[in-house]
C-alpha positions in Angstrom: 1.7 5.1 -14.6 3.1 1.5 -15.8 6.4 0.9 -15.5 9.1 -1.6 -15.4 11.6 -2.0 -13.1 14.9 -3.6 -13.6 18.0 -3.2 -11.0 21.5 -3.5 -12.7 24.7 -4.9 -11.2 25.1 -5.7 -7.9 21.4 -4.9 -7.2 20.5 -7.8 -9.6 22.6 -10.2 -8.1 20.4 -13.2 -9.2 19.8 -11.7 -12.5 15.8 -11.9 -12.5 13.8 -10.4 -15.1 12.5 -6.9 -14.9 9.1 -6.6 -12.6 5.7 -4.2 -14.1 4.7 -1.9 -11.5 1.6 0.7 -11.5 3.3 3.8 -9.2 2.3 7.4 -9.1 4.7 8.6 -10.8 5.9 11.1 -8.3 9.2 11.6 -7.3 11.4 12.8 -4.6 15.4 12.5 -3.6 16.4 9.5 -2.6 18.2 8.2 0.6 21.1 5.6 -0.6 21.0 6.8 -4.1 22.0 10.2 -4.9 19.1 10.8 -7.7 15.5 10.5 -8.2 14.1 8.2 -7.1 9.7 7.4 -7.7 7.5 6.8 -4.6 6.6 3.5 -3.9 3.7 1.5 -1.3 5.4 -0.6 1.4 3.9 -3.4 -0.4 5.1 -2.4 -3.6 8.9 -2.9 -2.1 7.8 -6.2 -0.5 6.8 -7.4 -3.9 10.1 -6.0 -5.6 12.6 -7.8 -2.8 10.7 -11.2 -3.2 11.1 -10.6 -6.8 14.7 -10.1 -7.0 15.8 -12.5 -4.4 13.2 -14.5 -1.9 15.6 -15.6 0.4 15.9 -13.7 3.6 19.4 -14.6 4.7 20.7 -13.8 1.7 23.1 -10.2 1.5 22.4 -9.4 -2.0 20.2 -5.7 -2.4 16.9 -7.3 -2.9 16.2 -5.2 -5.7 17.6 -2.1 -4.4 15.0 -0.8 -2.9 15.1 2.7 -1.4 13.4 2.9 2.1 12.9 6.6 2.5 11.6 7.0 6.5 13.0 5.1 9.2 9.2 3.6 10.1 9.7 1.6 6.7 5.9 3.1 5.2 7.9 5.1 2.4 9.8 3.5 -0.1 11.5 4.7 -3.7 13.0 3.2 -6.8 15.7 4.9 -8.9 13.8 7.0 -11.7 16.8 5.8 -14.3 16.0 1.5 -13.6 12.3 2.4 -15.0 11.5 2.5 -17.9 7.9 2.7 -19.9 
């Protein structure tokens, strides 16, 4: 499923544009949000943090990302920042 994915707030500190991503579509609870949130690759987060901020000392959320196992190979995004 195409989507796009655009953080609000805080978790857009740097105000970037919203980023197309091809996911699954499946969902599952999330971690740091209390919500949906739709399964994402390990790469597919790496991509979304470089999108919404590229620098790696920086303290903003990246993109709010939602890294769902602490070995870091299952990721999520909230369900109500995509849209079709």
């Amino acid at each position: 499923m195409k989507t796009s994915y655009a953080p609000t707030g805080i978790n857009n500190f740097h105000n970037s544009a919203a980023i197309n991503l091809n996911i699954s579509g499946e969902k599952t609870n999330g971690t740091c949000y209390d919500g949906p949130v739709y399964r994402i690759s390990a790469s597919q987060a790496k991509k979304i943090q470089a999108h919404f901020c590229g620098v790696t000392d920086c303290r903003c959320a990246h993109g709010a990302v939602d890294q769902l196992n602490e070995s870091g190979t299952e990721w999520g995004i909230r369900v109500d920042w995509c849209g079709k």
